[in-house]
C-alpha positions as a Markdown table, in Angstrom:
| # | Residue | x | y | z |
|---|---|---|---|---|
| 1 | Unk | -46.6 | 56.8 | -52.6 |
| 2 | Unk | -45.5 | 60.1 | -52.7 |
| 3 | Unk | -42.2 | 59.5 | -51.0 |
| 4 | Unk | -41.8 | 56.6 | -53.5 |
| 5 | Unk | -41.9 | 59.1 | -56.3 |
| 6 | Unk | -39.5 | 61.9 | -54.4 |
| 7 | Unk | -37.1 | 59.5 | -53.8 |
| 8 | Unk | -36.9 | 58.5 | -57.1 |
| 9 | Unk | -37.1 | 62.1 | -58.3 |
| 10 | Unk | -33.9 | 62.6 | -56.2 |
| 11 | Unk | -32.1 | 59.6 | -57.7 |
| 12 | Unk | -32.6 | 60.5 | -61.0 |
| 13 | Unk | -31.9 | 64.2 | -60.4 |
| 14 | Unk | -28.1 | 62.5 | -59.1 |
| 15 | Unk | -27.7 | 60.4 | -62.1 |
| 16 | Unk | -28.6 | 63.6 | -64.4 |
| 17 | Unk | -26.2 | 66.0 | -62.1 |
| 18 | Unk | -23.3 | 62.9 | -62.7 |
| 19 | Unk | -23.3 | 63.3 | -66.9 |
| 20 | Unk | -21.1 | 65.8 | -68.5 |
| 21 | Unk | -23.2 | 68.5 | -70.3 |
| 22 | Unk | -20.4 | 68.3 | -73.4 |
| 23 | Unk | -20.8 | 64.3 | -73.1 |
| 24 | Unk | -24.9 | 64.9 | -73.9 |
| 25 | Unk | -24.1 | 66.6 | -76.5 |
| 26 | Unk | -21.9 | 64.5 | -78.0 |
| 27 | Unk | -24.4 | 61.3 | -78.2 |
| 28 | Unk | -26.9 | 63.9 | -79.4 |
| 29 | Unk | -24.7 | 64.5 | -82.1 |
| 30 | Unk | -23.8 | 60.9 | -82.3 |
| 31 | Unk | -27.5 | 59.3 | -82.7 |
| 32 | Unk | -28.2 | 62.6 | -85.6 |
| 33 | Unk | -25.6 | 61.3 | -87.5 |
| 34 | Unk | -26.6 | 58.0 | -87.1 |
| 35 | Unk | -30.3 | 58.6 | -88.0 |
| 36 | Unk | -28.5 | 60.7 | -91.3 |
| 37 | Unk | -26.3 | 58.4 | -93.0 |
| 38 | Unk | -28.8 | 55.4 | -92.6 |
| 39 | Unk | -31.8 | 58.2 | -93.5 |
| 40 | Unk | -29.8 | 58.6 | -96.3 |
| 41 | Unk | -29.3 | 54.7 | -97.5 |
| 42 | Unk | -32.8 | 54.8 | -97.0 |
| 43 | Unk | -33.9 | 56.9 | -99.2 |
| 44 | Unk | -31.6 | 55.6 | -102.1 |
| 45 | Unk | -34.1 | 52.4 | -101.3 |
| 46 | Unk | -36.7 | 53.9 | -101.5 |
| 47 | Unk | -35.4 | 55.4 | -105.2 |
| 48 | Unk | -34.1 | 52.1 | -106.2 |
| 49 | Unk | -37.1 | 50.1 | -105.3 |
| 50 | Unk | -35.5 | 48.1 | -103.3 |
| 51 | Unk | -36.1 | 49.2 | -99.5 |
| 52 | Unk | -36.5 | 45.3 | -98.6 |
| 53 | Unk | -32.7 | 45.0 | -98.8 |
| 54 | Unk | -32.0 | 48.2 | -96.5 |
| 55 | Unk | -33.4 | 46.7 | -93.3 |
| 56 | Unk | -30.0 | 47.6 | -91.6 |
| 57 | Unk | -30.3 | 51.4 | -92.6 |
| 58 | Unk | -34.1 | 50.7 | -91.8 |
| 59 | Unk | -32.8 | 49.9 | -88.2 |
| 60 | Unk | -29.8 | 52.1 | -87.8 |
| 61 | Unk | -32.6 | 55.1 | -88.6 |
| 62 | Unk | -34.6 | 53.8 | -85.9 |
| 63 | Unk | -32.0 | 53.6 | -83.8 |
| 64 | Unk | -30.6 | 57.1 | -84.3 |
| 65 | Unk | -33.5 | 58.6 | -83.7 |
| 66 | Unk | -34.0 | 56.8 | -80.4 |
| 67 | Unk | -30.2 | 58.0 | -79.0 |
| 68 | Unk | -30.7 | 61.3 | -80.3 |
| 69 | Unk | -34.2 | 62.0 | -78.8 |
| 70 | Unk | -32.8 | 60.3 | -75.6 |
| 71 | Unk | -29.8 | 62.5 | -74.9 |
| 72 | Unk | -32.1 | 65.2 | -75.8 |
| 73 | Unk | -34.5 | 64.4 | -73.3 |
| 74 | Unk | -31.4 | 64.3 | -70.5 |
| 75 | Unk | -29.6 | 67.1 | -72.1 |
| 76 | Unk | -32.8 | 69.4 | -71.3 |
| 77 | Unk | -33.5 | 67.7 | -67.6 |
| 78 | Unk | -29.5 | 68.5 | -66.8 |
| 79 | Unk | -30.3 | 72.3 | -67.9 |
| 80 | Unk | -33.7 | 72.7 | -66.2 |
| 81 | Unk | -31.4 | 71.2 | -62.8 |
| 82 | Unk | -29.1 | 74.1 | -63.4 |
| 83 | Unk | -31.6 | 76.7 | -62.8 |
């Protein structure tokens, strides 16, 4: 089992070492603005009273999020590899 898990350790340490530091950043950046501009249509739902028609922005929030916490995630292995 445990070489199960260091081999796959070392396969996902390659795939980290293979992404551009600057290219992380930019999907970070990517999903936040994302997760904004539908945060944003949202939220004027929300005002409106009418969040049943803002399923989309509902989604593209959700979806935001999710890139920007991924890249995240990857960003901070690819940094704690450098060390």
């Amino acid at each position: 089992m445990n070489q199960l898990i260091s081999g796959d350790s070392v396969a996902f340490q390659r795939q980290v070492a293979a992404l551009s530091k600057n290219r992380l950043k930019l999907q970070v950046s990517a999903g936040v603005l994302i997760a904004i501009v539908s945060a944003s249509h949202v939220l004027t739902g929300i005002m409106d009273g009418d969040l049943g028609s803002r399923s989309l922005s509902l989604f593209g929030l959700v979806a935001g999020l999710y890139i920007a916490a991924h890249y995240s995630v990857l960003l901070k292995a690819k940094s704690a590899l450098n060390i």
